[in-house]
C-alpha positions as CSV (number, residue, x, y, z in Angstrom):
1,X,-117.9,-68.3,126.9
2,X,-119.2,-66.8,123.5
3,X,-115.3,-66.0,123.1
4,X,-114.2,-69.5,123.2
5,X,-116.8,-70.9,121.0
6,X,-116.1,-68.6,118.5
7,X,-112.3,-69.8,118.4
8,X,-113.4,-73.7,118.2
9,X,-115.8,-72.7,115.9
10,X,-112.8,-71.7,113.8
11,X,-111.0,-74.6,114.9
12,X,-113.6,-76.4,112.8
13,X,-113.4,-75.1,109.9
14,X,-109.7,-75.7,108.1
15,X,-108.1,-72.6,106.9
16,X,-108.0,-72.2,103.0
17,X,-104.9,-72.1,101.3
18,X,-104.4,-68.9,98.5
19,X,-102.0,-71.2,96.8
20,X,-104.0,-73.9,94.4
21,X,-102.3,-76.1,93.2
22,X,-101.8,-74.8,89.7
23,X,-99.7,-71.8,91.1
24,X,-97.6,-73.9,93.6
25,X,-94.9,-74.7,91.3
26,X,-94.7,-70.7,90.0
27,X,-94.6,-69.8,93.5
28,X,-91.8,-72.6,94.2
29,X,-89.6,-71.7,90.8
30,X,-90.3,-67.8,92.3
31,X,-88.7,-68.2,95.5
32,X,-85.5,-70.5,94.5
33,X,-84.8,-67.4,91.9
34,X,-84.9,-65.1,94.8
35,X,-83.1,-67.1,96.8
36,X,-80.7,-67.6,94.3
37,X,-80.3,-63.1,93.9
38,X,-79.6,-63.2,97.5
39,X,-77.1,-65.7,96.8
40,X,-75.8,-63.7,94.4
41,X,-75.5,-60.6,96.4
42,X,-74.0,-62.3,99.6
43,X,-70.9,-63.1,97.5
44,X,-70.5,-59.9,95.7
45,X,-70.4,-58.1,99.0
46,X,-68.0,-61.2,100.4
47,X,-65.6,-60.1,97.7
48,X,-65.6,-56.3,97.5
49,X,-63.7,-54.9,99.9
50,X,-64.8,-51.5,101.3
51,X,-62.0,-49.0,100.8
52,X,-60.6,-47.7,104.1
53,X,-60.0,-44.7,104.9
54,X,-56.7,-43.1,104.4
55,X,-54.7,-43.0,107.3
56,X,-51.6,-40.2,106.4
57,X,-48.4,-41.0,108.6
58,X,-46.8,-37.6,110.3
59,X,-43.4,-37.2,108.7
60,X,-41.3,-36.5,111.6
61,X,-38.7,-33.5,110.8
62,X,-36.3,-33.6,113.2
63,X,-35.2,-30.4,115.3
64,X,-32.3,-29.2,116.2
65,X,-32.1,-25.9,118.8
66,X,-29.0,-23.7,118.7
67,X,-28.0,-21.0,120.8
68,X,-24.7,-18.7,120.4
69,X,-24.3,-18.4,124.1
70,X,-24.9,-21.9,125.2
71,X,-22.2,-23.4,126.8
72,X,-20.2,-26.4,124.1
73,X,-21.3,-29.8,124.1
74,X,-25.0,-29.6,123.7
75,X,-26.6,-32.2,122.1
76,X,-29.2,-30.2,119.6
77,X,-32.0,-30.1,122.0
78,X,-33.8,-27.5,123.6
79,X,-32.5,-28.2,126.7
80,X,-29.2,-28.6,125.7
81,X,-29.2,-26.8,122.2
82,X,-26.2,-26.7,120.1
83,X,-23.3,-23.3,119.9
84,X,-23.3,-23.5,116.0
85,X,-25.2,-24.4,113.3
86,X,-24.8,-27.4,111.9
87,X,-23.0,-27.3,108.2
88,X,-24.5,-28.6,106.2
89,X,-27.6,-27.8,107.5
90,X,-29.3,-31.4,107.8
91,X,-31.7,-32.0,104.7
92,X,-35.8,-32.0,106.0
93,X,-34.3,-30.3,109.3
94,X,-36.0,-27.4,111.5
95,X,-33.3,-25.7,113.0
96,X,-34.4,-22.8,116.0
97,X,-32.1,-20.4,116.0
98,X,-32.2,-18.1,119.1
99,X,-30.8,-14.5,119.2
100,X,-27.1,-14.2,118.5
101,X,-24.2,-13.9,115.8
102,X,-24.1,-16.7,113.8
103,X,-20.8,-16.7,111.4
104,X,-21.7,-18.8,107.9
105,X,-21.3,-19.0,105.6
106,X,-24.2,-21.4,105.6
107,X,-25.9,-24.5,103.2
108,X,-29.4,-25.6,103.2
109,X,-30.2,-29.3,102.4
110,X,-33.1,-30.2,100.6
111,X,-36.4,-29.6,102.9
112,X,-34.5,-27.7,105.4
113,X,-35.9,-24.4,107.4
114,X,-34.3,-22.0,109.5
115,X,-36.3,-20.0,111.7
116,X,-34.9,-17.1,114.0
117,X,-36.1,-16.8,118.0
118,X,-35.5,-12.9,119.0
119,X,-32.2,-11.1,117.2
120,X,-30.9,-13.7,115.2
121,X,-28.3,-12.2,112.7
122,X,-26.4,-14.2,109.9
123,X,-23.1,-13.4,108.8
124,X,-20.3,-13.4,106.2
125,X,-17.4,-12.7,104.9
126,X,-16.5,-10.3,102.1
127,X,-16.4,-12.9,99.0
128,X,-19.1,-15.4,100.9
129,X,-22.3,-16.0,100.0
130,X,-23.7,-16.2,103.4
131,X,-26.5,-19.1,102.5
132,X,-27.4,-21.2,99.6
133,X,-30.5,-22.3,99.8
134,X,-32.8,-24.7,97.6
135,X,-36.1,-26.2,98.1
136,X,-35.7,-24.5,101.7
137,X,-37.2,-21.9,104.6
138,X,-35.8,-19.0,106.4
139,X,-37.8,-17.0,108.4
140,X,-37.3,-14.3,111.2
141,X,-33.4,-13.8,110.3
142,X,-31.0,-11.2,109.3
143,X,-28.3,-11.7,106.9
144,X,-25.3,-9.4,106.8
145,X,-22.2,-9.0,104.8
146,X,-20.7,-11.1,102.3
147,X,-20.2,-10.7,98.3
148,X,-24.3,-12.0,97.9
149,X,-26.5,-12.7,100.9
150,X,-28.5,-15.3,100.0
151,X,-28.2,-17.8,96.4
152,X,-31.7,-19.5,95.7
153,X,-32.2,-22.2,94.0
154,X,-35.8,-23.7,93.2
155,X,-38.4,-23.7,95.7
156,X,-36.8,-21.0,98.6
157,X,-39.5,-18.9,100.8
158,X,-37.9,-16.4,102.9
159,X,-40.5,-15.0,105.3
160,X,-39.5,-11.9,107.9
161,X,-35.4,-11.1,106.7
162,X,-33.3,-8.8,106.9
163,X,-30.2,-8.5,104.3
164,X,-27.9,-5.7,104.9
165,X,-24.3,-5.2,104.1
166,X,-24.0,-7.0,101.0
167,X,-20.7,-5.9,98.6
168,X,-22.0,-7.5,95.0
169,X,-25.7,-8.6,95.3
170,X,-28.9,-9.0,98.5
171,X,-30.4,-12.0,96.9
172,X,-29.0,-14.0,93.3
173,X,-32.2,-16.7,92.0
174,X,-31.1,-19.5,90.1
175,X,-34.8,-21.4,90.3
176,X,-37.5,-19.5,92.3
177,X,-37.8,-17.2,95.0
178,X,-41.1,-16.4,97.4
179,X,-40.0,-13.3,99.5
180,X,-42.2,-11.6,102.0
181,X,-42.2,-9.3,104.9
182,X,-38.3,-8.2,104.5
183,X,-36.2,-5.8,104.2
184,X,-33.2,-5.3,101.9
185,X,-30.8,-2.3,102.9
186,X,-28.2,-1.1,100.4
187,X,-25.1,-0.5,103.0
188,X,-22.4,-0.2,100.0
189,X,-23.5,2.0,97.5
190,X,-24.2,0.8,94.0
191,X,-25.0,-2.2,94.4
192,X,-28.4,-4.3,92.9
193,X,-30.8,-5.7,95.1
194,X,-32.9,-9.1,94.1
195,X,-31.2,-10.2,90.9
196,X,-32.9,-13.1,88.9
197,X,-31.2,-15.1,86.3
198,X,-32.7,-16.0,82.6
199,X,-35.5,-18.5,83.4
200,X,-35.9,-18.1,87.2
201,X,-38.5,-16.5,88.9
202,X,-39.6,-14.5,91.9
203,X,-42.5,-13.0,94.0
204,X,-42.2,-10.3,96.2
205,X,-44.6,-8.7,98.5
206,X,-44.5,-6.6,101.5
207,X,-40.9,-5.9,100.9
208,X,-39.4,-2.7,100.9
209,X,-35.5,-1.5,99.3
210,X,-34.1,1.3,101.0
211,X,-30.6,2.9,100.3
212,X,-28.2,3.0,97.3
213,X,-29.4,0.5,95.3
214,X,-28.7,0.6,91.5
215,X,-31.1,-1.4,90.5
216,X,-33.5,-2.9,93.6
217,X,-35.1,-5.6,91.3
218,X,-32.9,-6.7,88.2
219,X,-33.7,-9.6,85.4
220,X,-33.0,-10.7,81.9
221,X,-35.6,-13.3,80.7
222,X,-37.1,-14.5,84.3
223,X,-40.7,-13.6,85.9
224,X,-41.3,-10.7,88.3
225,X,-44.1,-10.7,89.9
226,X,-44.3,-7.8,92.9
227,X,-47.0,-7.0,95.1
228,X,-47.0,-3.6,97.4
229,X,-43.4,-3.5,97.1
230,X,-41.7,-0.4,98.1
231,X,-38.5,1.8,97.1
232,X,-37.0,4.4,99.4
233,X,-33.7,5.5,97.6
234,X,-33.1,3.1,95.2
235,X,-32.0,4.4,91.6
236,X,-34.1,2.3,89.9
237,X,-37.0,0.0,91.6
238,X,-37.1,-2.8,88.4
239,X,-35.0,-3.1,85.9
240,X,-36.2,-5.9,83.2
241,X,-35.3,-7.4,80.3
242,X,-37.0,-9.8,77.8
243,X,-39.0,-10.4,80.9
244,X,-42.5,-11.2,82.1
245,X,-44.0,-8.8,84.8
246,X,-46.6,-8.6,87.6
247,X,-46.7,-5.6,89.8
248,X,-49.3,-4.5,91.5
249,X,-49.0,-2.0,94.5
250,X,-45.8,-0.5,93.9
251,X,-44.2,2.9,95.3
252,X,-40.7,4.3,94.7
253,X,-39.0,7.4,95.6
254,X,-36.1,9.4,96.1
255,X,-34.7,8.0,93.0
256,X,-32.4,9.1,90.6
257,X,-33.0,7.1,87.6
258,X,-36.0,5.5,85.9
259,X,-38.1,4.3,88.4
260,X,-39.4,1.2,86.6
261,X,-37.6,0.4,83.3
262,X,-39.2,-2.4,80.8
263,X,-37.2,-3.8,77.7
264,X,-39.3,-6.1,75.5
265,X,-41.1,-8.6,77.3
266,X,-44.6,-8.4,78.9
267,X,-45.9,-5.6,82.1
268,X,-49.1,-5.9,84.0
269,X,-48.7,-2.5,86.3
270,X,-52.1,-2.2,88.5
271,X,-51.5,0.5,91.4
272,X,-48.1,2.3,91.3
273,X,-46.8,5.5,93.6
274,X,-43.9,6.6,91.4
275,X,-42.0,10.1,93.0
276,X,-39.0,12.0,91.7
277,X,-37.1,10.0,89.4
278,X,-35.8,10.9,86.3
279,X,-38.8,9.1,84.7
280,X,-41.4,7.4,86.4
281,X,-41.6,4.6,83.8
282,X,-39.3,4.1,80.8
283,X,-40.9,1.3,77.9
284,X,-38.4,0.2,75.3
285,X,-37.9,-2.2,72.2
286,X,-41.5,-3.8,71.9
287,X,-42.9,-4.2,75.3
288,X,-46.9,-4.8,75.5
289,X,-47.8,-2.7,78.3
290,X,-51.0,-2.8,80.5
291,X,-50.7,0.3,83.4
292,X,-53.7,1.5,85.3
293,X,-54.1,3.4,89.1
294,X,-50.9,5.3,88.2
295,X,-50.0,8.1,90.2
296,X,-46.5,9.5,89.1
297,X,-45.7,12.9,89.8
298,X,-42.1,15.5,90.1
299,X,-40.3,13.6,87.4
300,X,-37.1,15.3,86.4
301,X,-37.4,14.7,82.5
302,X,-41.0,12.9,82.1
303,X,-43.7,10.3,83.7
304,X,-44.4,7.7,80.9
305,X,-41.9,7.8,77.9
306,X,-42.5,4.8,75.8
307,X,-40.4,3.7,72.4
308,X,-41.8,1.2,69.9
309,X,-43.8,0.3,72.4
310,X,-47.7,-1.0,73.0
311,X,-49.6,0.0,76.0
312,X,-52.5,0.9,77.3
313,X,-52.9,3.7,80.5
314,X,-56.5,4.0,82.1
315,X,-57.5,5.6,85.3
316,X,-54.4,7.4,86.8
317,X,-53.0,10.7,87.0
318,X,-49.9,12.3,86.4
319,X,-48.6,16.0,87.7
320,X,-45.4,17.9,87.5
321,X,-43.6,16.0,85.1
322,X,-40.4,16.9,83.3
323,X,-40.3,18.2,79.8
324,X,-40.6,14.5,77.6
325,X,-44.6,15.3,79.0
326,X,-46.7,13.0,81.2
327,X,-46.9,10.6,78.3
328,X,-43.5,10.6,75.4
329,X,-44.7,8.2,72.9
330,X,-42.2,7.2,70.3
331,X,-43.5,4.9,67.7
332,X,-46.2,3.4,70.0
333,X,-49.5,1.5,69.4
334,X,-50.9,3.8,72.6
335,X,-54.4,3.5,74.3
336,X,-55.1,6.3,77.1
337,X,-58.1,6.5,79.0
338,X,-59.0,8.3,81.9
339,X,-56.2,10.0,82.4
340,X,-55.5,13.3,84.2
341,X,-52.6,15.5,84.0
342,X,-51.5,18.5,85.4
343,X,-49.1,21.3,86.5
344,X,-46.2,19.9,84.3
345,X,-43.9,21.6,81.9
346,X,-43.8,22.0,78.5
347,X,-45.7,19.3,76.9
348,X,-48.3,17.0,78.0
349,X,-48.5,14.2,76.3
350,X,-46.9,13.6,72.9
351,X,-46.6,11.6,70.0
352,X,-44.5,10.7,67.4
353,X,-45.5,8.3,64.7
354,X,-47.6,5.5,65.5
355,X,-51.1,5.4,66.7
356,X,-53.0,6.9,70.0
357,X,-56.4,6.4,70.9
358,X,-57.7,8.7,73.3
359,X,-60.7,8.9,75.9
360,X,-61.7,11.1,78.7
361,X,-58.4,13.1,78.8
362,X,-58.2,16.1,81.2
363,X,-55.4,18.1,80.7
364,X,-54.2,21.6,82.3
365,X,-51.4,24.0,83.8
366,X,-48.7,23.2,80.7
367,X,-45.7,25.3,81.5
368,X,-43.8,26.9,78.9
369,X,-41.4,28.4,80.5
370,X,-38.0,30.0,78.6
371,X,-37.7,30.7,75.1
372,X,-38.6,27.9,72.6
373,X,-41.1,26.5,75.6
374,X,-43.8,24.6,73.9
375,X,-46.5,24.0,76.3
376,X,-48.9,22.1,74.9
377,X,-51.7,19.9,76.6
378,X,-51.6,17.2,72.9
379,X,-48.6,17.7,70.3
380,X,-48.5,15.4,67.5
381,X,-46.2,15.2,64.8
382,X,-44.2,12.7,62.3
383,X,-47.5,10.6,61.0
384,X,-48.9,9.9,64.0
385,X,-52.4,9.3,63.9
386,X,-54.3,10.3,66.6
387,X,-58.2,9.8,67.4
388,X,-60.5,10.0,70.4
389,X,-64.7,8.8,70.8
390,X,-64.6,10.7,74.0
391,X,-64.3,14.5,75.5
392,X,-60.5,16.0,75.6
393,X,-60.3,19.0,78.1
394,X,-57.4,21.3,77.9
395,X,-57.3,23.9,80.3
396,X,-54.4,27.0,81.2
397,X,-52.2,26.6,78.8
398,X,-48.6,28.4,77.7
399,X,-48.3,27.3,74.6
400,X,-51.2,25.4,72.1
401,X,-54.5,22.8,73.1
402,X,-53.8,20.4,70.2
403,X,-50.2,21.1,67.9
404,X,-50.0,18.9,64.8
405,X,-46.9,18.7,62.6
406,X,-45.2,16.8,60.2
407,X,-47.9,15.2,58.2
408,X,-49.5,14.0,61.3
409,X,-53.7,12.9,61.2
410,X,-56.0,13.2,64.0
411,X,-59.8,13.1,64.3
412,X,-61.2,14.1,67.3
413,X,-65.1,14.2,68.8
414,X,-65.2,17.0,71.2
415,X,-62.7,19.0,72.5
416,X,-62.3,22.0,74.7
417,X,-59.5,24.1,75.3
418,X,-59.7,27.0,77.6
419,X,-57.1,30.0,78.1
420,X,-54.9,28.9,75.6
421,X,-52.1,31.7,75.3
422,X,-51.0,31.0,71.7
423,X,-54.0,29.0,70.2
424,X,-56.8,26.6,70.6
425,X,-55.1,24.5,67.5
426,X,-52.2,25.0,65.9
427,X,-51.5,22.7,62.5
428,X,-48.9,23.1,59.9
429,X,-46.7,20.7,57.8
430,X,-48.8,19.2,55.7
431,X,-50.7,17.7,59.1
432,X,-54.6,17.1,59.0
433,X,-56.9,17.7,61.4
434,X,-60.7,16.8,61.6
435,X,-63.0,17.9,64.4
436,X,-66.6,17.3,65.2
437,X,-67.1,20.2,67.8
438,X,-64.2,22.6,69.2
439,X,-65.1,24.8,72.0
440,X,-62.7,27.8,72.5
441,X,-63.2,30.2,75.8
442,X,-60.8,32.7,77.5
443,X,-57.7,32.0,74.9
444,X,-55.5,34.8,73.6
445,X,-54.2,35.2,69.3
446,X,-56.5,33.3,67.1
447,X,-58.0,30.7,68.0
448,X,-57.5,28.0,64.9
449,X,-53.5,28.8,63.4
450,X,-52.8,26.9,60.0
451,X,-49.4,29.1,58.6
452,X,-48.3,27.3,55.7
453,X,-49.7,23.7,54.1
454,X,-51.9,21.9,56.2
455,X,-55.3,21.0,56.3
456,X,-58.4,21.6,59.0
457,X,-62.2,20.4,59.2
458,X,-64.2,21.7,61.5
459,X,-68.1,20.5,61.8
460,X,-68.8,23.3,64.8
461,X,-66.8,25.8,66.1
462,X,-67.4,28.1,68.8
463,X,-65.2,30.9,70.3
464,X,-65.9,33.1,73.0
465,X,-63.9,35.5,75.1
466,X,-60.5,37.0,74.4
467,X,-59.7,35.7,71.0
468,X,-58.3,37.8,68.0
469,X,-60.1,36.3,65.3
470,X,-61.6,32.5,64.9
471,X,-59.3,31.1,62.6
472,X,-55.8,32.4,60.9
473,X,-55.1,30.5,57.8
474,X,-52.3,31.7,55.4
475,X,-53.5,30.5,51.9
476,X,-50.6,31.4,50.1
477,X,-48.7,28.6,51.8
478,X,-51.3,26.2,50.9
479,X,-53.7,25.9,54.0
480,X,-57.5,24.8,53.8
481,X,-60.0,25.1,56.3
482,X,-63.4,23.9,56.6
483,X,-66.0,24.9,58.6
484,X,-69.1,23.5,59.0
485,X,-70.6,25.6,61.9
486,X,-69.5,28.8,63.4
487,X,-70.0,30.9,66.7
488,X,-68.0,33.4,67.9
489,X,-68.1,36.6,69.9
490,X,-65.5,37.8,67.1
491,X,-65.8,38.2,63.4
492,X,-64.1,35.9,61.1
493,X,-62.4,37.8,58.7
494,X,-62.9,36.3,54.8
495,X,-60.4,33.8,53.6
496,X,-60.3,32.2,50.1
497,X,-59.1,29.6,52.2
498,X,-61.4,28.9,54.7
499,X,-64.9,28.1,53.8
500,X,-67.3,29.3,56.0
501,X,-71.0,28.1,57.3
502,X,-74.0,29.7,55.1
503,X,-75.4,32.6,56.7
């Protein structure tokens, strides 16, 4: 009962209004405003329409399946695949090929692929190119015979091949090749391999030359760019022209030429695994060179030999090389650093005119074998200026550490030659030579030689261990020697030439 007299008590009473009547219109104006935004909004979202979601349509290719020992009539299916391939190959086209002889020669339409199910083996004959190919696919095939296997034109892939048998050329590119996992086999003797005209281009990787090949890669003014491509016979692996080059992961051997030649143009060489060519790589007529990871050893004349050539060669080694040395630079803007070489003949590296900077150099085992032999780890001559910031170590040596010739100039930080047989340093010619410490151990016959006019500062000097005498300098032909420092197991014998330390 107390319940329902408290609600008629509040029946009683009328409720109060919080609107008084001089608000009522602010409140009215208030709420036609915001219905008027709603308004607003309803018919912006009326009249954008929400983008829908892209809906791409599957481009149906048709397929055709062919198989050499179907029986004729087939209509192209798998059931019932065709005896030949079609010609010309139907533009946009997948065409199965499954294992069997398949004479071309053979024409790709635009968007067309060719793939190979089990032994599928292409062929021409001699004067044929087996396919032409542009903007097109083969994968899993082999192509034999014919004049030139296969004649690209812009946007080819070739994925799993195997060209053999070819009488003029493997593979001609016109526009640009990708070629991977395949195999190019030199049946006729002589012939090149991948050969890519001025303004095309190609990549290679895991591809591998074996035979006669003259030249395995071949261009004048197109793009190469190879990765972990191999050479197993091949006289040459790339020859280039006024090209631009890639390569990284190379090996060639059993060559009998240069196994990578550059003529002008650009090279990028990271990771090479160069064996018994006549040169292991040959830099001519301005190329800018970048090599590192180079491992080239048992070349017949020399590893690097460069001509008017820049480059820079970190981090890789270089043993038995020919007598042109591990590095013959001629003319060259040359940067080596961290480079090892060993157990080659005659010469390691040398220079003639231009520059060379040098850092962390290791150098032993120079051969001078027969009369006239040099074997020296650094011979410089002609101008050349030479310096290094770093260590140079030269170790067993037939002929001289550092040889300087010819009006040559080299400065040097530290250097230290051990067993030398004829000297430490040997500078003549008018050369000059300026070094901050020279270390001399185990050497035979003096171990600083200046015979006639040339010039030779040493800030410290130290000789111990088999040595004649610390320095020979004949100052009736002009030589000068100073010597800021001086230790030796030997005594120096007075020179007007040589000016020695203060005691």
């Amino acid at each position: 009962m107390s319940d329902l007299k408290d609600r008629r008590g509040d029946q009683r009473t009328p409720p109060r209004s919080r609107i008084r009547p001089g608000n009522r219109l602010g409140r009215d104006r208030g709420l036609r405003f915001s219905d008027l935004r709603v308004a607003l909004f309803l018919l912006v979202v009326g009249c954008v329409r929400v983008p829908q979601p892209v809906v791409r349509e599957e481009v149906h290719r048709p397929e055709v399946w062919v198989d050499a020992f179907s029986p004729p009539g087939g209509d192209g299916s798998s059931a019932h695949p065709l005896k030949a391939v079609p010609q010309p190959v139907p533009a946009a086209s997948i065409v199965h090929l499954r294992t069997g002889l398949y004479p071309g020669p053979f024409v790709l339409g635009d968007g067309a692929r060719l793939e190979g199910l089990g032994e599928v083996v292409l062929t021409g004959e001699a004067g044929q190119t087996v396919v032409t190919a542009a903007n097109a696919t083969l994968e899993g095939l082999s192509v034999q015979g014919g004049a030139i296997g296969l004649e690209a034109g812009a946007g080819v892939v070739v994925t799993r091949a195997h060209f053999s048998g070819q009488r003029k050329q493997a593979v001609v590119v016109h526009g640009s090749l990708s070629l991977s996992q395949t195999r190019l086999e030199a049946s006729v003797e002589g012939i090149d391999g991948v050969v890519v005209d001025r303004g095309a281009s190609v990549e290679l990787s895991s591809t591998k030359f074996t035979g006669g090949f003259r030249r395995a890669v071949l261009t004048d003014g197109g793009t190469l760019t190879l990765r972990n491509v191999t050479g197993e016979g091949p006289k040459t692996l790339v020859h280039a022209i006024d090209a631009t080059n890639v390569l990284e992961g190379v090996r060639s051997v059993l060559g009998s030429g240069p196994a990578l030649f550059f003529a002008s143009g650009t090279l990028r060489l990271a990771g090479a695994e160069l064996s018994g060519h006549e040169y292991s790589v040959q830099l001519a007529r301005g190329v800018d060179a970048t090599l590192s990871n180079v491992q080239a050893r048992g070349a017949l004349e020399g590893c690097i030999a460069a001509s008017a050539s820049k480059l820079s060669v970190t981090a890789s080694s270089f043993t038995g090389c020919g007598p042109g040395g591990a590095l013959g630079l001629q003319d060259c803007q040359a940067q080596v650093t961290n480079v090892e070489i060993t157990s080659s003949r005659e010469l390691g590296i040398f220079a003639n005119r231009g520059t060379l900077g040098l850092l962390d150099v290791r150098i032993s085992k120079i051969a001078a074998d027969g009369e006239g032999a040099l074997g020296d780890a650094l011979h410089v001559r002609d101008g050349a200026l030479v310096s290094s910031l770093g260590n140079l170590t030269f170790t067993d040596l037939g002929g001289s550490g550092l040889f300087a010739s010819s009006f040559a100039e080299v400065r040097l930080a530290s250097v230290s030659v051990e067993r030398a047989r004829t000297s430490a340093l040997f500078v003549e010619r008018g050369a000059k030579v300026n070094i901050r410490a020279l270390l001399v151990r185990g050497g035979a016959g003096p171990a600083v030689v200046v015979p006639d006019k040339a010039s030779v500062d040493l800030e410290s000097l130290s000789v111990s261990g088999g040595n004649e005498m610390p320095i020979y300098a004949e100052c009736r032909a002009g030589a000068t020697v100073v010597l800021g420092r001086l230790e030796s197991t030997v005594q120096q014998l007075s020179s007007l030439c040589v000016t020695m330390p203060r005691p």
